[in-house]
C-alpha positions, 0 to 999 in steps of 0.5 A, spaced: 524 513 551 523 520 546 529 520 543 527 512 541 520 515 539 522 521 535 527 516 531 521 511 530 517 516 528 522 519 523 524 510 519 516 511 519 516 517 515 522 516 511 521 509 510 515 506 511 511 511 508 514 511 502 515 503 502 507 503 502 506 507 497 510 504 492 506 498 493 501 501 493 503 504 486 504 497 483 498 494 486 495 499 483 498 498 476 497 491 476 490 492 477 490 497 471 493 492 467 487 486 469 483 491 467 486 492 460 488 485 459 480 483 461 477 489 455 483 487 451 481 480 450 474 480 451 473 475 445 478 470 448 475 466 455 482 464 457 486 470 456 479 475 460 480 469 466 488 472 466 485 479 466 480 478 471 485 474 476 490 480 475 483 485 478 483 480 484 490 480 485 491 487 485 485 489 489 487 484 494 494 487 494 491 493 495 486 492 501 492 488 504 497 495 503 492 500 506 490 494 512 497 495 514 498 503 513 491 503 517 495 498 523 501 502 523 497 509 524 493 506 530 499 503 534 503 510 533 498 513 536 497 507 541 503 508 544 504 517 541 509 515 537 510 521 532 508 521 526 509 525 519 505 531 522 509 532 529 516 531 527 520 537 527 525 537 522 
């Protein structure tokens, strides 16, 4: 069972992780981007509900990635399951 725990651990270090951030990453630039269309357009009622949507859109894409990171940080540590600071290499 340790041998599949340390395996886990590492798709979760080596995968996981870096899938995260790289949503995380494009959340956050189309939150930026709502905020630019938003000032951008502040004449044009039209064109700010797009930039106020892509706010909502990339605050709740947000939430939604930090909320999966935070569940799979608490089940590896339910079942001791290494994570990026155990792992030796």
């Amino acid at each position: 069972m340790s041998v599949f725990n340390a395996f886990l651990g590492r798709v979760v270090v080596q995968v996981v992780n870096p899938l995260i951030l790289l949503l995380a990453a494009g959340a956050f630039v189309v939150f930026l981007w709502g905020v630019f269309e938003f000032i951008k357009n502040a004449g044009d009622e039209a064109k700010r509900s797009e930039g106020r949507s892509a706010i909502f859109w990339g605050l709740v894409g947000l939430v939604i990635i930090f909320g999966a990171y935070g569940i799979i940080n608490i089940a590896l540590a339910t079942f001791n399951i290494p994570t990026i600071h155990k792992i030796s290499p």
